[in-house]
C-alpha positions as a Markdown table, in Angstrom:
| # | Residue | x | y | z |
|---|---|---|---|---|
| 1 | Unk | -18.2 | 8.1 | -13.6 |
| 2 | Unk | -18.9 | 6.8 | -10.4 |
| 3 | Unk | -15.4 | 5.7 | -9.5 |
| 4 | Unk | -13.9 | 9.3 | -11.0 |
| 5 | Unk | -15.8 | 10.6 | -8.1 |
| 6 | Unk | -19.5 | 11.5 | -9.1 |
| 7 | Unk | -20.4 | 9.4 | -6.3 |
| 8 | Unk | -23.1 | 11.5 | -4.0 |
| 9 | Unk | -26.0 | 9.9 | -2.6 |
| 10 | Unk | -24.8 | 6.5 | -4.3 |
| 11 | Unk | -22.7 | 4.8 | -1.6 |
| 12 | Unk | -24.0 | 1.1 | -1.1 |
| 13 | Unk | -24.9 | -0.2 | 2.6 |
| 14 | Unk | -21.8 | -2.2 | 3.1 |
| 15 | Unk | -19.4 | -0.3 | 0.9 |
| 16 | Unk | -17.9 | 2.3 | 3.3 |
| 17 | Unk | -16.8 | -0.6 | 5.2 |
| 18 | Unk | -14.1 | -1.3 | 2.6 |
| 19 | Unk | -10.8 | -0.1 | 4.0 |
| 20 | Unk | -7.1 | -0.7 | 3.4 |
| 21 | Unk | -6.0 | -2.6 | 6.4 |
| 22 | Unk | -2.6 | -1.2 | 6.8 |
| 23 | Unk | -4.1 | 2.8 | 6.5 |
| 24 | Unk | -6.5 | 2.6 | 9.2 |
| 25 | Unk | -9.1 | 4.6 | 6.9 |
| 26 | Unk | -12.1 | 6.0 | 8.5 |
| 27 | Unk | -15.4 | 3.7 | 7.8 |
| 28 | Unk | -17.6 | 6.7 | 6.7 |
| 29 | Unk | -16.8 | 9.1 | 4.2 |
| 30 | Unk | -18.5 | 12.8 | 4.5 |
| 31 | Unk | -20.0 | 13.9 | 1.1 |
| 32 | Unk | -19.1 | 17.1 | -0.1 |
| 33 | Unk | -21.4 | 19.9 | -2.7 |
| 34 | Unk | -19.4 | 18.7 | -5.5 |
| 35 | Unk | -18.9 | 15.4 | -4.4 |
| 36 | Unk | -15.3 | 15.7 | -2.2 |
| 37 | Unk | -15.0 | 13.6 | 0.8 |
| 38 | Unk | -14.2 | 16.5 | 3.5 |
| 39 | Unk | -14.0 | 16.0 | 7.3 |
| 40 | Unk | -17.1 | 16.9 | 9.5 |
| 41 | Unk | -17.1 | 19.8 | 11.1 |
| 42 | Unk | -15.6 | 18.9 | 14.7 |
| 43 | Unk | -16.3 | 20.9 | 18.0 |
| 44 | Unk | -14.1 | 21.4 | 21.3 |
| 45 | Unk | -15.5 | 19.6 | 23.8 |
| 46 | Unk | -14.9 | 16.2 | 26.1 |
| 47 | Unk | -16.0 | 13.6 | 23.4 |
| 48 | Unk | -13.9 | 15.3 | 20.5 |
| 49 | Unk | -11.0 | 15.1 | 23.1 |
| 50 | Unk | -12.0 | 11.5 | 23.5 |
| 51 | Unk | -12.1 | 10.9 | 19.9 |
| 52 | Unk | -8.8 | 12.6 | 19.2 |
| 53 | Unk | -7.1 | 10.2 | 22.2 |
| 54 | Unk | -8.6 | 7.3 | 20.8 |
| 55 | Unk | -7.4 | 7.7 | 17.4 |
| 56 | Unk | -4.0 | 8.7 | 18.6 |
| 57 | Unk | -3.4 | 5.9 | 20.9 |
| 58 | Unk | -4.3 | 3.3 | 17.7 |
| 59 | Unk | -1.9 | 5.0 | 15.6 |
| 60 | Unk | 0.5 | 4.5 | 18.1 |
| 61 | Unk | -0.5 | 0.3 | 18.0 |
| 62 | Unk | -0.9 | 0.2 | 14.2 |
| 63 | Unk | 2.7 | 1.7 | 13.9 |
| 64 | Unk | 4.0 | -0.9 | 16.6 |
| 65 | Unk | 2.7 | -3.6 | 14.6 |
| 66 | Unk | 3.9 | -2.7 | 11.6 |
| 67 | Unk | 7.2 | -2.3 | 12.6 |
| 68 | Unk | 7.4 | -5.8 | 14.5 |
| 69 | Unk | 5.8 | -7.2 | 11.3 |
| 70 | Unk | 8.9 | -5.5 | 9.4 |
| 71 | Unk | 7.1 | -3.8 | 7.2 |
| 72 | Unk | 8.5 | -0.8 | 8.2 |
| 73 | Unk | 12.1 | -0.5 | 8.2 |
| 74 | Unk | 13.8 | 1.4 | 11.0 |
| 75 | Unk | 14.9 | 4.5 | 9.6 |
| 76 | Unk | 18.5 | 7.0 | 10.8 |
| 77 | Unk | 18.6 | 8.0 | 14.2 |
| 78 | Unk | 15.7 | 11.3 | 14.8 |
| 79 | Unk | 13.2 | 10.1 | 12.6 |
| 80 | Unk | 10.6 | 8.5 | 14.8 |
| 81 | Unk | 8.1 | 5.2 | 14.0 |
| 82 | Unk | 4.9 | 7.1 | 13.4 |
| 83 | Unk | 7.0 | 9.1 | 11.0 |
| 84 | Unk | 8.2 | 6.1 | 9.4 |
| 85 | Unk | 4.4 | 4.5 | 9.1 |
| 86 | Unk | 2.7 | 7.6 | 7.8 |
| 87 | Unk | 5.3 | 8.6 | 5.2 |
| 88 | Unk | 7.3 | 6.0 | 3.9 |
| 89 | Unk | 5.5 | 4.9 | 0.3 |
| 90 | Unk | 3.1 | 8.4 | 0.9 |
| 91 | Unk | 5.6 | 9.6 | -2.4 |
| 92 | Unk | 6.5 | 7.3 | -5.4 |
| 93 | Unk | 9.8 | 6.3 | -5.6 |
| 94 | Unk | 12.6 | 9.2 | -7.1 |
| 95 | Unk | 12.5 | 9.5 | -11.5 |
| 96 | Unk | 11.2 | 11.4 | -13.9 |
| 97 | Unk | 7.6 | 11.0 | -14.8 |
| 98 | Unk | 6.3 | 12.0 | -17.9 |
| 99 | Unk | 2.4 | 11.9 | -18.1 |
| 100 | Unk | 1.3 | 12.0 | -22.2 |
| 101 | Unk | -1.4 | 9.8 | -20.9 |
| 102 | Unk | -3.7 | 9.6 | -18.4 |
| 103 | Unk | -4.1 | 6.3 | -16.7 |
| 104 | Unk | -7.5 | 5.3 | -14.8 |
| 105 | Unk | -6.8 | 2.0 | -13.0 |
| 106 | Unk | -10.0 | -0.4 | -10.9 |
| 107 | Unk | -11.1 | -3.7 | -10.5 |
| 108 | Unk | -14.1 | -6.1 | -10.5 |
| 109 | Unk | -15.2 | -5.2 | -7.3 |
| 110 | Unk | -14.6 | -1.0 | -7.2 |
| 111 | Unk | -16.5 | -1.0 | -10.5 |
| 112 | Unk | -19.6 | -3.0 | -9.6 |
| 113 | Unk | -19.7 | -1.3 | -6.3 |
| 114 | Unk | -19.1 | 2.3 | -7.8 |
| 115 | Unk | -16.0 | 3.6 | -5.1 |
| 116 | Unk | -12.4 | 3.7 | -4.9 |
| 117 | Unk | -10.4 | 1.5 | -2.4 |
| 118 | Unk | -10.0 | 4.5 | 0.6 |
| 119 | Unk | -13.0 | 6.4 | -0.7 |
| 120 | Unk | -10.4 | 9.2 | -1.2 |
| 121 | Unk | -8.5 | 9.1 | 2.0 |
| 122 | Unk | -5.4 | 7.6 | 0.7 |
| 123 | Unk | -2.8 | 9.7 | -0.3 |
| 124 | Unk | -1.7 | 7.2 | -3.4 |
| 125 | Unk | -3.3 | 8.4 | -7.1 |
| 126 | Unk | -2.6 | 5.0 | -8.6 |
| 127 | Unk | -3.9 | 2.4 | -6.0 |
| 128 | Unk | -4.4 | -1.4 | -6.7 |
| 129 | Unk | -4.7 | -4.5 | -4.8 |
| 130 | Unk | -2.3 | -7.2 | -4.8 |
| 131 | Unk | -3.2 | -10.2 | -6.1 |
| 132 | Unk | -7.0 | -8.4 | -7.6 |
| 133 | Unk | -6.8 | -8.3 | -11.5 |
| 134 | Unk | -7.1 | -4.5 | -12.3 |
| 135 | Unk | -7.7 | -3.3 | -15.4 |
| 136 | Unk | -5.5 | -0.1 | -16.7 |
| 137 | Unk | -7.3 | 2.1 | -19.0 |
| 138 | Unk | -6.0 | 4.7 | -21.4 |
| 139 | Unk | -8.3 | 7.3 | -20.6 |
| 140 | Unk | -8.9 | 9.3 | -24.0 |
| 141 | Unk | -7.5 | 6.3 | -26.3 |
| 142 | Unk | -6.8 | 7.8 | -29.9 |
| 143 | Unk | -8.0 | 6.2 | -32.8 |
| 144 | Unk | -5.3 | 3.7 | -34.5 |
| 145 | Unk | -3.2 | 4.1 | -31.7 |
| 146 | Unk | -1.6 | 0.8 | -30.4 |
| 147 | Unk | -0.7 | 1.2 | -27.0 |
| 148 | Unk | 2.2 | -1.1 | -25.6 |
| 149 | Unk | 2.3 | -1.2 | -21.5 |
| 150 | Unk | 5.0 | -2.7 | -19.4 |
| 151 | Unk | 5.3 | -3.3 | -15.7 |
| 152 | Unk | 8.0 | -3.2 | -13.1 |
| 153 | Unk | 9.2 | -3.1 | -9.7 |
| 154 | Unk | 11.3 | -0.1 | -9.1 |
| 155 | Unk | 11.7 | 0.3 | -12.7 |
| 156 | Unk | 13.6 | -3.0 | -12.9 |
| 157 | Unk | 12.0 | -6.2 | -12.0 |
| 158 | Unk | 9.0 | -7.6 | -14.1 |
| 159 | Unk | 6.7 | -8.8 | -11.5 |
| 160 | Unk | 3.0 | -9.5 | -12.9 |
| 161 | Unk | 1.6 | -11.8 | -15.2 |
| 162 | Unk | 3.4 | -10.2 | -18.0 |
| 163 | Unk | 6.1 | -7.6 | -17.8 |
| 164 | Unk | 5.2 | -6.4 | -21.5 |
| 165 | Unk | 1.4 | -6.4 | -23.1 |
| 166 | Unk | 0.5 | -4.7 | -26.6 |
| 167 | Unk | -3.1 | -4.0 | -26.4 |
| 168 | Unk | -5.0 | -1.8 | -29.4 |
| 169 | Unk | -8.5 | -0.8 | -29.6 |
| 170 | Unk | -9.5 | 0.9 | -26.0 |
| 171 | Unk | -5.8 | 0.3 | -25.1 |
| 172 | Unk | -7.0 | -1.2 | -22.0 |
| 173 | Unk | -5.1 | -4.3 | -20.2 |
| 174 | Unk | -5.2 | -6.2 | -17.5 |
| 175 | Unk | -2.8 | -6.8 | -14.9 |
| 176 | Unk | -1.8 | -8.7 | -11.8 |
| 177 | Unk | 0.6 | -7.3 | -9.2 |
| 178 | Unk | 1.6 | -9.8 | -6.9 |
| 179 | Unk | 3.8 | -7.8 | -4.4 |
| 180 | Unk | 3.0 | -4.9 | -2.5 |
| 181 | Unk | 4.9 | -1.8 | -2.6 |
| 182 | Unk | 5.7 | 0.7 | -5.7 |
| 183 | Unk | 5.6 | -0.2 | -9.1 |
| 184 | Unk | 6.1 | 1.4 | -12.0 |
| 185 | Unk | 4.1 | 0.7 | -15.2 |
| 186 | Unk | 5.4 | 2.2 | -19.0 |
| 187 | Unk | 2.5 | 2.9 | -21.4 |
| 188 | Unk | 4.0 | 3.6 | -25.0 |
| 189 | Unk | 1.7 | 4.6 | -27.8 |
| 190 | Unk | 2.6 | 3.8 | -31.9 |
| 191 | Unk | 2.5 | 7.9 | -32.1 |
| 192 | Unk | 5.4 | 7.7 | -30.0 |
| 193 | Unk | 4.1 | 9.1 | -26.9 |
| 194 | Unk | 5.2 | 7.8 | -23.7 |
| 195 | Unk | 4.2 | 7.9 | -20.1 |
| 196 | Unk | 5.4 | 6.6 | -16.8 |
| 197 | Unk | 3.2 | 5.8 | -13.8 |
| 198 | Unk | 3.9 | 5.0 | -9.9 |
| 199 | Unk | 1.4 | 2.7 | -8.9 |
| 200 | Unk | 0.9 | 2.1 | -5.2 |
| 201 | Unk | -0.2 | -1.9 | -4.6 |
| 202 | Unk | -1.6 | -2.7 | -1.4 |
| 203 | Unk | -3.5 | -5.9 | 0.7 |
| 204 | Unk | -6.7 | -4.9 | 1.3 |
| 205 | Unk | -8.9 | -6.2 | 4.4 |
| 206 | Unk | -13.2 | -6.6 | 3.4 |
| 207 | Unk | -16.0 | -6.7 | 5.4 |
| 208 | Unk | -16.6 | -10.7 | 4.6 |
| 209 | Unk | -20.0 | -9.9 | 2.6 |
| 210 | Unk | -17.9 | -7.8 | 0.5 |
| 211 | Unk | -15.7 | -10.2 | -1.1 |
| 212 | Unk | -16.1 | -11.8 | -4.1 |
| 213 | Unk | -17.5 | -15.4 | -4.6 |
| 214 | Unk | -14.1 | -16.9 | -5.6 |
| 215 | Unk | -12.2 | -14.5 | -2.7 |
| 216 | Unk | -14.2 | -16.0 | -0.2 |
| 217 | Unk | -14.2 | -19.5 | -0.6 |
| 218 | Unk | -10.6 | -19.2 | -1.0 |
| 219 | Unk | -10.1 | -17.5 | 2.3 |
| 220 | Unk | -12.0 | -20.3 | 3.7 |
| 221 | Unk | -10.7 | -23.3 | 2.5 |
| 222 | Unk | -7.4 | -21.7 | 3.7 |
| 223 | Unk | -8.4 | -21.1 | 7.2 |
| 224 | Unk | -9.7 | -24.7 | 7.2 |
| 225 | Unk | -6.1 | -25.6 | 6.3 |
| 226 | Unk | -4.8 | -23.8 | 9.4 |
| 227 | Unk | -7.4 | -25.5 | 11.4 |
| 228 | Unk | -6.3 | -29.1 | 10.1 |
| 229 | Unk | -3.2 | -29.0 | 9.6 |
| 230 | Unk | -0.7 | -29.4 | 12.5 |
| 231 | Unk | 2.5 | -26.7 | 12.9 |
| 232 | Unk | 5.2 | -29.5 | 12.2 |
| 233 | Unk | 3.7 | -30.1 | 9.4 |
| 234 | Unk | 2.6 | -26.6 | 7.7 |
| 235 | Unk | 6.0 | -25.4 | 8.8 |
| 236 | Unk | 7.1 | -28.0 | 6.4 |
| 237 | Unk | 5.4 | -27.4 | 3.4 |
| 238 | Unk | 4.3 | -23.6 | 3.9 |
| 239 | Unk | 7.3 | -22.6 | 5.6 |
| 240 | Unk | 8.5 | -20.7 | 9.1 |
| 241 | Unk | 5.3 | -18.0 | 8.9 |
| 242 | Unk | 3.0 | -21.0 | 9.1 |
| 243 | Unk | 1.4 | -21.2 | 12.2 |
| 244 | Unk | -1.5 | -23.9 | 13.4 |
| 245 | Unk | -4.4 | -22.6 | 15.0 |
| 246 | Unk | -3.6 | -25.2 | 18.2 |
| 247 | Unk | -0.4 | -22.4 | 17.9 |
| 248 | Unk | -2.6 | -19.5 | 17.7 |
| 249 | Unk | -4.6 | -20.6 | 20.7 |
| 250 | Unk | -1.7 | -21.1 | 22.4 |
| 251 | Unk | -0.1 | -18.2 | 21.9 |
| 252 | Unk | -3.2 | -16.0 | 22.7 |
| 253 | Unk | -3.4 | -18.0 | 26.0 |
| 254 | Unk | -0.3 | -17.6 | 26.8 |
| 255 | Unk | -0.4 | -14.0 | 26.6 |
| 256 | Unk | -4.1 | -13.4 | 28.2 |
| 257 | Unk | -4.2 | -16.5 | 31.0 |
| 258 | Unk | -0.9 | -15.2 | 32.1 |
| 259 | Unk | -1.3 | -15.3 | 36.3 |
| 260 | Unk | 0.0 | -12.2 | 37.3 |
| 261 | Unk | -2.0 | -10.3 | 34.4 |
| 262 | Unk | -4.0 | -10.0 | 31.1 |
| 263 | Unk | -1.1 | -8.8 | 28.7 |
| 264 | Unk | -3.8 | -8.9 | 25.8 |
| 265 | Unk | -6.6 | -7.3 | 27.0 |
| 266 | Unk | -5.8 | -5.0 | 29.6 |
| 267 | Unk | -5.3 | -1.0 | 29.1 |
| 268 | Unk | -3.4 | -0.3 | 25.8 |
| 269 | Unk | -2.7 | -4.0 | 25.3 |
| 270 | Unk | -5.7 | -5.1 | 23.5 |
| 271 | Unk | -4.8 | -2.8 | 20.6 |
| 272 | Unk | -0.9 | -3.6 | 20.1 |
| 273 | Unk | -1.3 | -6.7 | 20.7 |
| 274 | Unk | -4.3 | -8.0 | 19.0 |
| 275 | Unk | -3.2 | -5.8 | 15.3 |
| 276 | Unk | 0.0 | -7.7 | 15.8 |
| 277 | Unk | -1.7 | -11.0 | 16.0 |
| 278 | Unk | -4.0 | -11.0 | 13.5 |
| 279 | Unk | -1.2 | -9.9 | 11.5 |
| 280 | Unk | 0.5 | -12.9 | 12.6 |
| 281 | Unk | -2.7 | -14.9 | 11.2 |
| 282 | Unk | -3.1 | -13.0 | 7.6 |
| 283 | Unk | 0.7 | -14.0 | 6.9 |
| 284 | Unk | 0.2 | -17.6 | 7.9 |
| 285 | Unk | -2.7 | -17.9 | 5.9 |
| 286 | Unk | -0.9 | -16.1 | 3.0 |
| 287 | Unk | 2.0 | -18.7 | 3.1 |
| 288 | Unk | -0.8 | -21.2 | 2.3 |
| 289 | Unk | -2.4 | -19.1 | -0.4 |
| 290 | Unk | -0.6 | -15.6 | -0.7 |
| 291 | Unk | -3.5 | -14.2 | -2.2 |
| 292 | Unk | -5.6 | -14.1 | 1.0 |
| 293 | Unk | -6.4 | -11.2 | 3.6 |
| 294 | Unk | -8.3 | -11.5 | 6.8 |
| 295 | Unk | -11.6 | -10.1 | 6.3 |
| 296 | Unk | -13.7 | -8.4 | 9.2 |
| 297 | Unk | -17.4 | -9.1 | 10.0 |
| 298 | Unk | -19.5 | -5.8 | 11.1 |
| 299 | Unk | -22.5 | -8.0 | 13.0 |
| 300 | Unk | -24.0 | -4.4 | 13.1 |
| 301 | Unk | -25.5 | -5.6 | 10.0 |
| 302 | Unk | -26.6 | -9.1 | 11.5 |
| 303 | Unk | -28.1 | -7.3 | 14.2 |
| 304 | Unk | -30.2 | -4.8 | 11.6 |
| 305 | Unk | -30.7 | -6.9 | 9.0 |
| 306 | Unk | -32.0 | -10.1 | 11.3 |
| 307 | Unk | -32.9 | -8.4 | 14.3 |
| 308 | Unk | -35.5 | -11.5 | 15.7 |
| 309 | Unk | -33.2 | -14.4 | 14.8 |
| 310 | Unk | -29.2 | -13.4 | 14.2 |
| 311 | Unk | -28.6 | -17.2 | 13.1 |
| 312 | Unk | -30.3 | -16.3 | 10.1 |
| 313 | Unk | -27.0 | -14.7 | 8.4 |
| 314 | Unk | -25.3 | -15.9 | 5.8 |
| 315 | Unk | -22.3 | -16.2 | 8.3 |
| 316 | Unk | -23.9 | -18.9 | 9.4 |
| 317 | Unk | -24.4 | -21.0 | 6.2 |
| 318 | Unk | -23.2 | -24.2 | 6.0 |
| 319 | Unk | -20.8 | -23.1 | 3.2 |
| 320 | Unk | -19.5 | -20.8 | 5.8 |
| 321 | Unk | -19.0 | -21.0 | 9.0 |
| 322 | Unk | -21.8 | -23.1 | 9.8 |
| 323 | Unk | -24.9 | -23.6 | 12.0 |
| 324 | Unk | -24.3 | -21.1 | 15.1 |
| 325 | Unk | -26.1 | -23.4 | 17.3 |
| 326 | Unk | -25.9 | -26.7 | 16.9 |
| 327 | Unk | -29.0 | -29.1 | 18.6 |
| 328 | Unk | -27.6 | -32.4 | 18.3 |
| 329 | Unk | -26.8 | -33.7 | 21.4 |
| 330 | Unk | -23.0 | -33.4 | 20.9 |
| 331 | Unk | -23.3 | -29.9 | 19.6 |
| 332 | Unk | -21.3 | -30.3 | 16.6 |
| 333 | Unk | -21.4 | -29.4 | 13.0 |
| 334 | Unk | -23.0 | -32.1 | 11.6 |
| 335 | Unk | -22.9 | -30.4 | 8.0 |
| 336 | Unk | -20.8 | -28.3 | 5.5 |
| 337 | Unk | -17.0 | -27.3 | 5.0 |
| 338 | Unk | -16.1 | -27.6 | 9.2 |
| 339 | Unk | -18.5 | -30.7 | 10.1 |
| 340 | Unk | -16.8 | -33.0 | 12.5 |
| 341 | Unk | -13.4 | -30.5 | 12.6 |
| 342 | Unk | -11.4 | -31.8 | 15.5 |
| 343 | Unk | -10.7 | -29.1 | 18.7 |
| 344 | Unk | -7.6 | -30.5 | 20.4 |
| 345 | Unk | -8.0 | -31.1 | 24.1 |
| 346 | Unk | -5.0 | -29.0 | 25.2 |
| 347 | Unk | -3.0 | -26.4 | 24.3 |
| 348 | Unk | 0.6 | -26.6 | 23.3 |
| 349 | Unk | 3.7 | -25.7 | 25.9 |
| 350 | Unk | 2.5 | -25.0 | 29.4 |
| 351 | Unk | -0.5 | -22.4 | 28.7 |
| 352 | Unk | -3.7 | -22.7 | 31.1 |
| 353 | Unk | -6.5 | -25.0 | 29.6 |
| 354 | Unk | -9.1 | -22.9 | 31.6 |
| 355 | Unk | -9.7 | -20.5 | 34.6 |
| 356 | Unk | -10.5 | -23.3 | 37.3 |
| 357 | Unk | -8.8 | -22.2 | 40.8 |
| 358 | Unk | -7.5 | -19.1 | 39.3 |
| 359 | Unk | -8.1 | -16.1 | 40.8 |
| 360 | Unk | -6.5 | -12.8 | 39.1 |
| 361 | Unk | -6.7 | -9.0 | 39.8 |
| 362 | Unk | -7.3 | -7.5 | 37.6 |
């Protein structure tokens, strides 16, 4: 009931952090009578303005991202990039749907949490994540009814676990979509009824407490990867969207040690850039283990939660990141998965090791 939408006055602390990366989804959702998610009322004046300029100006550097990242293709001539980014896979792909079902669709983590991914905000009714088992429910099953369910790529390619599943009972299955991007899924019942649903898959970015066990240690031991393994060699047995993080270092340097100017971090910069680049990361760690998404970490929560000593967090557990504060006399993890990981002593190609003698305005 709670993921149907009977939500009010049930939203956990951490849960309206849960966003999909790519759709820029607004952290808090406003609580209707019935239970709707409806904009707050907004007012004309200085900080709306503000507000309205702010959210503008990181459409304009989410767009610019994706489209570098090519996951937006460049449309015909007079249909502009923000167009492209806001509308592209808003509609299911052209066909004839017939719906002698309904279909309810969640996963482990939108069910023990009790809301959607997007909270409502997204314009997709079907809406899993890649690589996140979801489980597709008949919703009104009838009795001695076996349900058969098949699942496609534009209504050709099989691309889950299974591309055909008989299921009776509930008629519920479960099933794996490994690509982003429109699928289509067939649901046939032994009455003879038939229905055909456009389901929207998507990577979806956590706050890092709200992953599951096995997500997170997997996103870890993957980042530990990038951290030990050099570029020659990932490129070798990951492939050219490998990169090292001596690579990412470099490249960051490169673009925010730059003499003449911070590129990065300077005026619109730090959002084009820096959406780009951790864009850059997720795909390098997802030609390691294609599963994985960057997660984000709201300290707003380490600061409320341990507001006399931050080290306290869970971040900071060995099976994390580790100790924030070493007091050894070499400062150095001592313990857990990064003890002893080596820091190189330069960065790659010509970038600036540090700011000594450099003088830069701005």
């Amino acid at each position: 009931d709670l993921l149907r939408g009977s939500n009010e006055g049930t939203m956990p602390a951490y849960g309206a952090r849960d966003t999909a990366a790519a759709a820029g989804v607004p952290a808090t959702s406003y609580q209707g009578a019935e239970g709707d998610n409806v904009p707050p009322t907004l007012q004309t004046n200085s900080s709306t303005r503000r507000v309205f300029s702010a959210v503008a100006l990181s459409a304009v550097a989410l767009a610019g991202a994706a489209f570098a990242s090519g996951r937006v293709s460049g449309g015909a001539s007079g249909v502009s990039l923000l167009d492209a980014y806001s509308h592209s896979d808003a509609v299911p792909p052209p066909g004839e749907i017939t719906n002698e079902h309904s279909l309810f669709v969640s996963n482990e983590l939108e069910r023990s949490n009790g809301y959607r991914i997007g909270q409502g905000y997204l314009p997709w009714v079907h809406l899993v994540e890649v690589y996140m088992p979801t489980l597709m429910q008949v919703e009104e099953p009838k009795e001695n009814v076996t349900y058969t369910w098949e699942m496609t790529t534009a209504g050709e390619f099989p691309v889950g676990e299974f591309n055909s599943y008989e299921a009776d009972g509930d008629g519920s299955v479960e099933m794996l979509f490994k690509e982003p991007g429109w699928h289509t899924v067939k649901l046939g019942g032994s009455d003879g009824s038939k229905s055909t649903f456009s389901v929207m898959s998507k990577f979806v970015r956590r706050e890092v407490r709200n992953l599951t066990t096995g997500a997170l240690d997997k996103f870890l031991d993957t980042l530990h990867t990038v951290y030990t393994t050099s570029q020659a060699d990932g490129e070798k047995m990951y492939g050219p969207k490998y990169r090292s993080i001596e690579r990412l270092v470099s490249e960051h340097l490169r673009g925010a040690a730059d003499k003449e100017c911070d590129h990065w971090h300077d005026d619109a910069g730090v959002l084009t850039h820096h959406v780009a680049y951790t864009l850059e990361m997720e795909q390098a760690l997802q030609s390691v283990s294609p599963e994985v998404t960057i997660p984000y970490w709201d300290y707003t929560i380490d600061a409320y939660e341990y507001p006399n000593d931050w080290t306290k967090s869970p971040i900071f557990d060995d099976d994390w990141f580790g100790k924030a504060s070493p007091d050894n006399a070499d400062h150095v993890l001592e313990t857990g998965r990064w003890a002893y990981t080596e820091v190189t002593k330069g960065a790659l190609e010509t970038s600036p090791r540090n700011p000594y003698g450099l003088l830069r305005s701005p």
